[in-house]
Residue frames as a rotation matrix with the C-alpha (Angstrom) as fourth column:
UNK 1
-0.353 0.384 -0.853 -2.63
0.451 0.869 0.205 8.32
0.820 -0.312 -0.479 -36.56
UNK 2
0.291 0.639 0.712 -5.15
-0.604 -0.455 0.655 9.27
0.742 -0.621 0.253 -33.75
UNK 3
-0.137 -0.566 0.813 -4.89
-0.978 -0.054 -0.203 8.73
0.159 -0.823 -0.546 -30.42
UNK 4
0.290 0.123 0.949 -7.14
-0.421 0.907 0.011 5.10
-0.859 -0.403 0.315 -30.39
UNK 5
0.887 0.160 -0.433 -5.51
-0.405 0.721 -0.562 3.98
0.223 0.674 0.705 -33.28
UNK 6
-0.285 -0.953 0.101 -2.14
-0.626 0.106 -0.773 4.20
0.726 -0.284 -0.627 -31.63
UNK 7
-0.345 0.204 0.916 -4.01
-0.686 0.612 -0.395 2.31
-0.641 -0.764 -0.071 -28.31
UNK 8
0.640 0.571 0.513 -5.25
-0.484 0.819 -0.308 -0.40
-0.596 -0.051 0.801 -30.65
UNK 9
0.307 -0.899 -0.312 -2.01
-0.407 0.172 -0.897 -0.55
0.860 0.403 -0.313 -32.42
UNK 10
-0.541 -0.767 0.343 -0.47
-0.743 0.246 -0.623 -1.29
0.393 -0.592 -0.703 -28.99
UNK 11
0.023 0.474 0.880 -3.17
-0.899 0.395 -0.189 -3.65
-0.437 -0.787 0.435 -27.65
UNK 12
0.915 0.397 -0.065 -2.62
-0.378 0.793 -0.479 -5.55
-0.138 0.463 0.876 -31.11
UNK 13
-0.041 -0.978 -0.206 1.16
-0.295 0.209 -0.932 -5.78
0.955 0.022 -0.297 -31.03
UNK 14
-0.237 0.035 0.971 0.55
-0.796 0.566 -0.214 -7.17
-0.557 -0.823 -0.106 -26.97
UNK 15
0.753 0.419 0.507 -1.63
-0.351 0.908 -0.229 -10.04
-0.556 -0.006 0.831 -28.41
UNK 16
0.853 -0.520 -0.041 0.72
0.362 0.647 -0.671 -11.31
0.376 0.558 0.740 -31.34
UNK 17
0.489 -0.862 -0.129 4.11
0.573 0.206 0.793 -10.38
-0.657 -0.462 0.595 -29.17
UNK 18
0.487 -0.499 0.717 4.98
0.688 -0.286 -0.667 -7.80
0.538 0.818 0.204 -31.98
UNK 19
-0.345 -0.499 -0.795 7.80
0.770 -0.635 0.064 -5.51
-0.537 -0.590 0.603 -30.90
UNK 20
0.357 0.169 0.919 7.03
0.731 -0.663 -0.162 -1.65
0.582 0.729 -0.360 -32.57
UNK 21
-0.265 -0.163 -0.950 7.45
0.673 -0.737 -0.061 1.99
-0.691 -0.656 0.305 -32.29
UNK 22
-0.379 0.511 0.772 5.40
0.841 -0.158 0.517 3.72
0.386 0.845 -0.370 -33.03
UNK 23
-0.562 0.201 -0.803 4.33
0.717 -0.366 -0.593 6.96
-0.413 -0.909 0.061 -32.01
UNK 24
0.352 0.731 0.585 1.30
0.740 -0.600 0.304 10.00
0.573 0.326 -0.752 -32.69
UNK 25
-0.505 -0.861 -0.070 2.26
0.460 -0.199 -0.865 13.38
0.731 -0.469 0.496 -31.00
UNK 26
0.358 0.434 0.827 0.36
-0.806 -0.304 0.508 12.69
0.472 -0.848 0.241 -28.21
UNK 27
0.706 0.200 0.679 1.65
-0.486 0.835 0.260 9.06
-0.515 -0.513 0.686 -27.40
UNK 28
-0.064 -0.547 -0.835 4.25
-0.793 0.536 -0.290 6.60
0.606 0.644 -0.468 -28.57
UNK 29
0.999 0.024 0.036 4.88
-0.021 0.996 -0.088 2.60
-0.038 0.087 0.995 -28.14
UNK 30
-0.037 -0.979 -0.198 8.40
-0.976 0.078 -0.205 1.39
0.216 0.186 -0.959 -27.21
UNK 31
0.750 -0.277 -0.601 9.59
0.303 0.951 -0.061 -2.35
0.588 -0.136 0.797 -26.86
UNK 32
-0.255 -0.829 0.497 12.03
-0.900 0.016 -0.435 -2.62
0.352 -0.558 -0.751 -23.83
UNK 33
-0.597 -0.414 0.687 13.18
-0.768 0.543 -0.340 -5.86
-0.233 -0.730 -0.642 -22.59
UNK 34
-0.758 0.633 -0.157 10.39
0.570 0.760 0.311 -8.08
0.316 0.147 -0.937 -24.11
UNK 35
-0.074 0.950 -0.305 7.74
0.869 -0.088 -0.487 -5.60
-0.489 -0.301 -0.819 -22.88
UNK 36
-0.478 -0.196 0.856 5.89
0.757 -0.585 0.289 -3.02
0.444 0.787 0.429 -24.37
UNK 37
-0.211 0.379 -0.901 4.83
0.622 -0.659 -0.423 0.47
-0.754 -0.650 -0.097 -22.89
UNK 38
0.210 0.638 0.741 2.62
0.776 -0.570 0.271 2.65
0.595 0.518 -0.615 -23.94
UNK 39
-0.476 -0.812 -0.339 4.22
0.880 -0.437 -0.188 6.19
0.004 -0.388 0.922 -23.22
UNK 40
0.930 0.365 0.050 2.24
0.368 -0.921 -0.129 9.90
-0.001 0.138 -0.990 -23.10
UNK 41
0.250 -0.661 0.707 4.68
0.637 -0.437 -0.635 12.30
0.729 0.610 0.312 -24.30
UNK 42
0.171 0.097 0.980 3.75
-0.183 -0.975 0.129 14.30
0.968 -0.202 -0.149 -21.40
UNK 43
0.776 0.623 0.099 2.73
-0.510 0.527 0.679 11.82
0.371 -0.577 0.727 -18.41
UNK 44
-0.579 -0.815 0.027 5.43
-0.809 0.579 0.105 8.68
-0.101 0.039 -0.994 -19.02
UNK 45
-0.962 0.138 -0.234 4.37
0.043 0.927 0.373 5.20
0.268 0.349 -0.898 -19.20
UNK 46
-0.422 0.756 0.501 0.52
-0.906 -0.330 -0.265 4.58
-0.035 -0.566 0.824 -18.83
UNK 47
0.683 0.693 0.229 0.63
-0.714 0.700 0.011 1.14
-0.153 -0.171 0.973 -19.88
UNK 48
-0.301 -0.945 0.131 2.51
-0.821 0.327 0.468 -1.63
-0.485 0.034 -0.874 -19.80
UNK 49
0.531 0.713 -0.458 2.00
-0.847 0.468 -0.254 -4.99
0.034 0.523 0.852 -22.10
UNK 50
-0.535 -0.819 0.207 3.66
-0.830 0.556 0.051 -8.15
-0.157 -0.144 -0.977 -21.94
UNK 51
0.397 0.802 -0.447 2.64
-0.655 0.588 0.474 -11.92
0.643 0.105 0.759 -22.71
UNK 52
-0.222 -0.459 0.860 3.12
-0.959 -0.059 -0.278 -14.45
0.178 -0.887 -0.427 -19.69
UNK 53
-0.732 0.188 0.655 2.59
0.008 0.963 -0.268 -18.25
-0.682 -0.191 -0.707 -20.17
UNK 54
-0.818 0.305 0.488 1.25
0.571 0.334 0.749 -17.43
0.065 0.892 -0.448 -23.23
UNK 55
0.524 0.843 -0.123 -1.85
0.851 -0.511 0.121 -15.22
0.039 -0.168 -0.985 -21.83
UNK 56
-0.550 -0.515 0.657 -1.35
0.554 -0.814 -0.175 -11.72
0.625 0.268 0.733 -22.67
UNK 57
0.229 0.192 -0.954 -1.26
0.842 -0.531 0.095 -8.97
-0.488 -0.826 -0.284 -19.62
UNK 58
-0.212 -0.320 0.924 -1.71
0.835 -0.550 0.001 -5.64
0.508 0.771 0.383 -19.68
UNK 59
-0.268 0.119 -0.956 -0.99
0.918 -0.270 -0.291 -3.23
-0.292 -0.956 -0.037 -17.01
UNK 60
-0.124 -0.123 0.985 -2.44
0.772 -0.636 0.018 0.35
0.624 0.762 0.174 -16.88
UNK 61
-0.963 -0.264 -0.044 -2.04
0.233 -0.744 -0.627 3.65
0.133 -0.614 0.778 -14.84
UNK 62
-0.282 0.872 0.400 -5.60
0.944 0.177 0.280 3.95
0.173 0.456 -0.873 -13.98
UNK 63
0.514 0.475 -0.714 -5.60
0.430 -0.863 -0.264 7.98
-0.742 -0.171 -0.648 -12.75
UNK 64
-0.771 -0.630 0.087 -3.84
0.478 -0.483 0.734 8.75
-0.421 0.608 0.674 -16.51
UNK 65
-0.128 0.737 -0.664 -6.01
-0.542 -0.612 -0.575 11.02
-0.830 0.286 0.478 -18.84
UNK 66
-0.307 0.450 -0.839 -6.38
-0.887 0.184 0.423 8.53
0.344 0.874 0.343 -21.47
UNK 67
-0.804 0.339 0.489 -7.93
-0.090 0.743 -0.663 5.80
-0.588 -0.577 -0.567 -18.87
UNK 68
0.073 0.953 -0.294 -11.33
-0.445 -0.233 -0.865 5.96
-0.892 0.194 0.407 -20.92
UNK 69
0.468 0.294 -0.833 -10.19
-0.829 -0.181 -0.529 5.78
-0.306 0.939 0.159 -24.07
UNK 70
-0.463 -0.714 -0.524 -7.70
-0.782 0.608 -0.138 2.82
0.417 0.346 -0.840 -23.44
UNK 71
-0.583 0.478 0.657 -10.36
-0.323 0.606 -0.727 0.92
-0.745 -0.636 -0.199 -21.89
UNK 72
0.355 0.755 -0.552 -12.36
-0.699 -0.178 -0.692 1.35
-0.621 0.632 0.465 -24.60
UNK 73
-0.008 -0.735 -0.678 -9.25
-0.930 0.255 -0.266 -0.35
0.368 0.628 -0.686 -26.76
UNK 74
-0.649 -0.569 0.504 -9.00
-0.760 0.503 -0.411 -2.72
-0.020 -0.650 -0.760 -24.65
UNK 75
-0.451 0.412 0.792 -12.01
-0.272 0.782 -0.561 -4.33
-0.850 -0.468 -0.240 -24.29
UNK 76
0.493 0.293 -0.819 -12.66
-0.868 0.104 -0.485 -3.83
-0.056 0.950 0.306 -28.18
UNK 77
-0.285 -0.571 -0.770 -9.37
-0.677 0.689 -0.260 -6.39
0.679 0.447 -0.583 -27.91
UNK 78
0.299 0.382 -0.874 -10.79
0.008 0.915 0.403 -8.77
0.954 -0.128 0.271 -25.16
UNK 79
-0.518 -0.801 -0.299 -9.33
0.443 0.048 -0.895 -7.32
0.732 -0.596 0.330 -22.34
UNK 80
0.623 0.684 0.380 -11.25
0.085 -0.542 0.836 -6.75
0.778 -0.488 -0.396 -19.29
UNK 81
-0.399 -0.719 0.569 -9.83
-0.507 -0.344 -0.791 -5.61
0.764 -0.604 -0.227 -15.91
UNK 82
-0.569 0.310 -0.761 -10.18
0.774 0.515 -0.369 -7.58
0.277 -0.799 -0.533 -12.21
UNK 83
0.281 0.795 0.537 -13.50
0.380 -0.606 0.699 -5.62
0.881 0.007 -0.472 -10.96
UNK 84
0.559 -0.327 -0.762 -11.77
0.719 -0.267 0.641 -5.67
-0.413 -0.907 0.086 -7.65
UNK 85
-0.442 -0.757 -0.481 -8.90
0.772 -0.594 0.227 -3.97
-0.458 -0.271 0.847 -8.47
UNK 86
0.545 0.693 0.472 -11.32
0.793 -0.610 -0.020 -1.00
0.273 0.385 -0.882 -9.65
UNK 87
0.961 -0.265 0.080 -9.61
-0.259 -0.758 0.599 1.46
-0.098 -0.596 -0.797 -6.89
UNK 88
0.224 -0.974 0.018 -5.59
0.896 0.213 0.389 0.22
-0.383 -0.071 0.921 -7.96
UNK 89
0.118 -0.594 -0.796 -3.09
-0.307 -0.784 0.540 2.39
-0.944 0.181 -0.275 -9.11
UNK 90
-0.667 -0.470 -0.578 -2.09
-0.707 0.155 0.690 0.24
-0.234 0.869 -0.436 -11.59
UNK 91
0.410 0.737 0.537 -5.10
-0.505 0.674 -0.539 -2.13
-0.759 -0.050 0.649 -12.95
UNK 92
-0.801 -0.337 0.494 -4.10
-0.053 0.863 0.503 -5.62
-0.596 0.376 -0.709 -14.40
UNK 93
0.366 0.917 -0.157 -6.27
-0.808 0.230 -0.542 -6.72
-0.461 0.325 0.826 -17.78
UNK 94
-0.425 -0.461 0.779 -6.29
-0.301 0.884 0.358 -9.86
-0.854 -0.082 -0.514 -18.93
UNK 95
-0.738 0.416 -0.531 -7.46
-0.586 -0.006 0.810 -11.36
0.334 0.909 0.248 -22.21
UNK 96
-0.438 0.737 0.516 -10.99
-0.043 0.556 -0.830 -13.09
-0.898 -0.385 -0.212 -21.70
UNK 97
-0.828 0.558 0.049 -13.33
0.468 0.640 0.610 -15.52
0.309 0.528 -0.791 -23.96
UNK 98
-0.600 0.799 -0.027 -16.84
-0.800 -0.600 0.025 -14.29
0.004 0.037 0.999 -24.32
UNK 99
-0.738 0.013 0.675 -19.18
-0.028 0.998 -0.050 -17.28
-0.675 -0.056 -0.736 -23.54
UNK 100
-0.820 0.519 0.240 -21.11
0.327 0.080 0.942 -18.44
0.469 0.851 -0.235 -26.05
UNK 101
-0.190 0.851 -0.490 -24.88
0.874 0.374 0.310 -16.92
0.447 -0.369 -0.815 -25.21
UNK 102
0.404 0.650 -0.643 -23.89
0.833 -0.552 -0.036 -13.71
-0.379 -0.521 -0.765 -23.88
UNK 103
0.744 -0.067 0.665 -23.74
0.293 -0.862 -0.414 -10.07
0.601 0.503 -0.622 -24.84
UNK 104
-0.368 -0.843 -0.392 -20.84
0.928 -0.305 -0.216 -7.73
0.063 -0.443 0.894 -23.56
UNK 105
0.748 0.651 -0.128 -22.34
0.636 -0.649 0.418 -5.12
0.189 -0.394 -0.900 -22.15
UNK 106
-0.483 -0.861 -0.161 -19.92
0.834 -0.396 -0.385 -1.62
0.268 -0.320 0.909 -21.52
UNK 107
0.069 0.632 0.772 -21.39
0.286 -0.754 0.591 1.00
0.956 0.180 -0.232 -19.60
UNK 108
-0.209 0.040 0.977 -22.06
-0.905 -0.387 -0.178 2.91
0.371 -0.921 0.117 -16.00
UNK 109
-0.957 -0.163 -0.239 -22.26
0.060 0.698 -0.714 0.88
0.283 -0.698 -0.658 -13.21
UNK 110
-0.680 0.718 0.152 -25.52
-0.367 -0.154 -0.917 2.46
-0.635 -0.679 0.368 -12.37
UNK 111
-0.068 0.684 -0.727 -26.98
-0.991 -0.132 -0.032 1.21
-0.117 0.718 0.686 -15.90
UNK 112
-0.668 -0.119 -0.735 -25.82
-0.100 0.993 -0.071 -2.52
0.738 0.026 -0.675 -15.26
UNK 113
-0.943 0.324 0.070 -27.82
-0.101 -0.079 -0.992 -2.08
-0.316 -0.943 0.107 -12.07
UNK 114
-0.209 0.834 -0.510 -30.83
-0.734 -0.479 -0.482 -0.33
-0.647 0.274 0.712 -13.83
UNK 115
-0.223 -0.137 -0.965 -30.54
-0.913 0.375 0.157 -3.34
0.341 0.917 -0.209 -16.35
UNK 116
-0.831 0.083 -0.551 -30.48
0.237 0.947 -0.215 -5.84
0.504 -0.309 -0.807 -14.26
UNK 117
-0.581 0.798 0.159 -33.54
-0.151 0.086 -0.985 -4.23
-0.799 -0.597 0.071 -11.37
UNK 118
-0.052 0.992 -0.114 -35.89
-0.778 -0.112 -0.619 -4.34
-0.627 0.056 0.777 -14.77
UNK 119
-0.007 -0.143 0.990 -35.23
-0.358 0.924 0.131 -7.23
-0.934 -0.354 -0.057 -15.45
UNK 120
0.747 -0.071 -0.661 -34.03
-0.662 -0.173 -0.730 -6.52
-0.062 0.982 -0.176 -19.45
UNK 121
-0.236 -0.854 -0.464 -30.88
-0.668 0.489 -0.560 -9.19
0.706 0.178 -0.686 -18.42
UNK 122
0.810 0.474 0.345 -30.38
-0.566 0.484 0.667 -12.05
0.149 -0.736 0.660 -16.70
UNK 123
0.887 -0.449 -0.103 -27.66
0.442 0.893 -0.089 -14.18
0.132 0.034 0.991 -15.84
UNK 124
0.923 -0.382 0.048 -24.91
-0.324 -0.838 -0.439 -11.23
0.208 0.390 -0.897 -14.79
UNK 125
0.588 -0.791 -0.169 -21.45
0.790 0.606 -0.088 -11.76
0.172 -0.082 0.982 -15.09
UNK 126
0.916 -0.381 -0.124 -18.68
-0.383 -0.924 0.010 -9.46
-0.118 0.039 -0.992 -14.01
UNK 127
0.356 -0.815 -0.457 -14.62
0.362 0.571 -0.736 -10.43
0.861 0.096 0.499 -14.80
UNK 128
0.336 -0.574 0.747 -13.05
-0.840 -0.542 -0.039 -10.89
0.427 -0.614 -0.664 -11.56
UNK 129
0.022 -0.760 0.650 -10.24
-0.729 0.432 0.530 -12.99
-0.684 -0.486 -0.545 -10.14
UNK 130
-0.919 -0.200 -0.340 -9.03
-0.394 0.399 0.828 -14.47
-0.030 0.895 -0.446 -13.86
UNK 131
-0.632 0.601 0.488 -12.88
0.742 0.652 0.158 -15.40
-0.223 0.462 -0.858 -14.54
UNK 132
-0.492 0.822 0.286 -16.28
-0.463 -0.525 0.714 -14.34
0.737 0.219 0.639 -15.46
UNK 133
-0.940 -0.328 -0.097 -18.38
0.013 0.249 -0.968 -14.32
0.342 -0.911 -0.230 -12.45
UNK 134
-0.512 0.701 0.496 -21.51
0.326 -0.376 0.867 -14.70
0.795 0.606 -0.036 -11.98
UNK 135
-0.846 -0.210 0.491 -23.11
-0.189 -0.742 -0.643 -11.74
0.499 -0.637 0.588 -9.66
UNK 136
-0.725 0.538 -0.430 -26.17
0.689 0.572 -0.445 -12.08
0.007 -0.619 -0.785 -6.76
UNK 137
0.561 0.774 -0.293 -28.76
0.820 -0.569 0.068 -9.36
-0.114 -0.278 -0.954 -5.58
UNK 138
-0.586 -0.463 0.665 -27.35
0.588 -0.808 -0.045 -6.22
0.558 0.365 0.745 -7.20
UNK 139
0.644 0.688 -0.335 -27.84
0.765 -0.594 0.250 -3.00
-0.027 -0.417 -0.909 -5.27
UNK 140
-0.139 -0.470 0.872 -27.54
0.508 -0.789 -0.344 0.61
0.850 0.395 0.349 -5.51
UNK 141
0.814 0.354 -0.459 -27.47
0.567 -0.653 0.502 3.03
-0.122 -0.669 -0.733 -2.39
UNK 142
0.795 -0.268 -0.544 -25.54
-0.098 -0.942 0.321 6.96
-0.598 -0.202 -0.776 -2.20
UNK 143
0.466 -0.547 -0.695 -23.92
-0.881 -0.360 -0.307 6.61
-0.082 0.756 -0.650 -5.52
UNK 144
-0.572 -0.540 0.617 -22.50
-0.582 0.798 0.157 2.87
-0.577 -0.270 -0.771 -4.67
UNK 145
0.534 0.575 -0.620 -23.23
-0.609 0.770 0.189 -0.40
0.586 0.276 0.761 -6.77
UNK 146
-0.254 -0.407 0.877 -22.68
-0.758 0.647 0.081 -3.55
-0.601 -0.644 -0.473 -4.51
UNK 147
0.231 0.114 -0.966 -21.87
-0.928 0.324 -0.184 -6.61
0.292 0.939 0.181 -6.10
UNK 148
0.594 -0.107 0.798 -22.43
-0.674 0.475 0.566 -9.70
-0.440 -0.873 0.209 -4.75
UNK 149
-0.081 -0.702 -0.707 -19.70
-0.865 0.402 -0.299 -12.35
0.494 0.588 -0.640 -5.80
UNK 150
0.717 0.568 0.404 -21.79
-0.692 0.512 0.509 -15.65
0.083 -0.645 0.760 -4.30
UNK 151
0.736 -0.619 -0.275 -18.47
0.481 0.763 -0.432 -18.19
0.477 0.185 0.859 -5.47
UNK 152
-0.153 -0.987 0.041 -15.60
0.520 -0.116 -0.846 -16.19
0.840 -0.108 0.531 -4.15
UNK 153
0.158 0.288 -0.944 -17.69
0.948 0.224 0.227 -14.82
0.276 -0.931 -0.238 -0.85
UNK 154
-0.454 -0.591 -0.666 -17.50
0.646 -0.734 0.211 -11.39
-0.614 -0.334 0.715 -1.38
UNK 155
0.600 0.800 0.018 -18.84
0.717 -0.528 -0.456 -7.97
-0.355 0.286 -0.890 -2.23
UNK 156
-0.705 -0.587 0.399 -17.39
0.661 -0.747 0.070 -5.51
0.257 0.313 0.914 -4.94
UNK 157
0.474 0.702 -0.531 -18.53
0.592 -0.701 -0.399 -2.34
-0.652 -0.125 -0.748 -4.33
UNK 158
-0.834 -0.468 0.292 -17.80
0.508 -0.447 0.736 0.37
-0.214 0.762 0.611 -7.44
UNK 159
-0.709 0.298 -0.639 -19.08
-0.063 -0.930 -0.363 4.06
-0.702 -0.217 0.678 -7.73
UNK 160
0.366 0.722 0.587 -22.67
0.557 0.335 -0.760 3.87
-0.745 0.605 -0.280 -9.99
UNK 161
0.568 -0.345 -0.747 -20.80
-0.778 -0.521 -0.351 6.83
-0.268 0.781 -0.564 -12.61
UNK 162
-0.260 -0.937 0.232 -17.63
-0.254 0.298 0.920 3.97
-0.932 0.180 -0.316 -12.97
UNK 163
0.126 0.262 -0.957 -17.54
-0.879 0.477 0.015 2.83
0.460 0.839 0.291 -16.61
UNK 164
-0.345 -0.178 0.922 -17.27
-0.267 0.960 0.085 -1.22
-0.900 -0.217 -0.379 -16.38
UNK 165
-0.308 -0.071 -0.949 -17.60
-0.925 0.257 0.280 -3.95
0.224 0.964 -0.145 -18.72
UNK 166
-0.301 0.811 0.501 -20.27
-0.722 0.150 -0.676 -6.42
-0.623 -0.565 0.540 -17.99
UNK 167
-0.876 0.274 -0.397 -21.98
-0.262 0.421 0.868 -9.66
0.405 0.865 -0.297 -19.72
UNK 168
-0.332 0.863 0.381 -25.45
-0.498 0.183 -0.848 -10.95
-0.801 -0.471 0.369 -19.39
UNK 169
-0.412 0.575 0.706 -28.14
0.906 0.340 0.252 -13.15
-0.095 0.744 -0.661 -21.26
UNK 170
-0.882 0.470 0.004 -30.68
-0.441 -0.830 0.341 -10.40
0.164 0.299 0.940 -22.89
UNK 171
-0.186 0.896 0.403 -34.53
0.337 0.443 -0.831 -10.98
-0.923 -0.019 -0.384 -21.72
UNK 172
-0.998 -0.052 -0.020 -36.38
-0.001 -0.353 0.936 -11.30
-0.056 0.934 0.352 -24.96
């Protein structure tokens, strides 16, 4: 088993509450206590998984070397991260509905930008604070996207190289 099948092994044993162990010899999956961690062999824990009132959480180390590739897992399973907490140590993802109507978009920050100035999308959303949000006047300046957040009164800002995970309508 490769490394993302072992991360989508653990992102699918979060959602249905399955204990396992399972491991690849770069990575392994333990159950402790009702939670599951996702372990590098080398590292220690980089993720942690648990379900909480029924909504599965899913915590991860975000300066580990497989930060990329468990994102990737992640949001294949529905899991996006709070855009704020971009700069944590440890970044919370939650499971999230796609609304009907729009695309999921995964990519640089500086290409959601570039997407949105030529006006190829409309309607952006970013997940932050347990929703989908929808963003104001996007701008880039010295490597920085700024994101306005017009409902919650506030500007992310997040480096234009960051991956992210992103919805919109498509102009057609």
């Amino acid at each position: 088993m490769d490394d993302s099948e072992l991360f989508a092994v653990f992102v699918a044993d979060v959602i249905n509450g399955a204990e396992s162990l399972v491991s690849n010899s770069n990575y392994r999956i333990e159950s402790v206590l009702g939670t599951l961690q996702l372990v590098d062999n080398k590292a220690g824990v980089i993720a942690t998984g648990k379900s909480e009132n029924g909504q599965p959480q899913i915590m991860v180390k975000r300066y580990c070397d497989a930060w990329e590739s468990l994102r990737q897992a992640l949001t294949h399973g529905s899991f996006f991260p709070d855009l704020a907490q971009n700069k944590a140590q440890l970044v919370p993802f939650t499971r999230a509905a796609i609304p009907e109507g729009y695309q999921l978009y995964d990519c640089a920050a500086s290409e959601m930008w570039r997407s949105w100035r030529r006006g190829a999308v409309d309607q952006v959303h970013i997940y932050t604070a347990n929703h989908w949000r929808s963003v104001g006047e996007i701008s880039c300046s010295g490597g920085v996207v700024f994101i306005p957040v017009p409902d919650l009164n506030k500007e992310i800002q997040i480096t234009s190289s960051s991956l992210m995970s992103w919805l919109a309508v498509p102009n057609t």
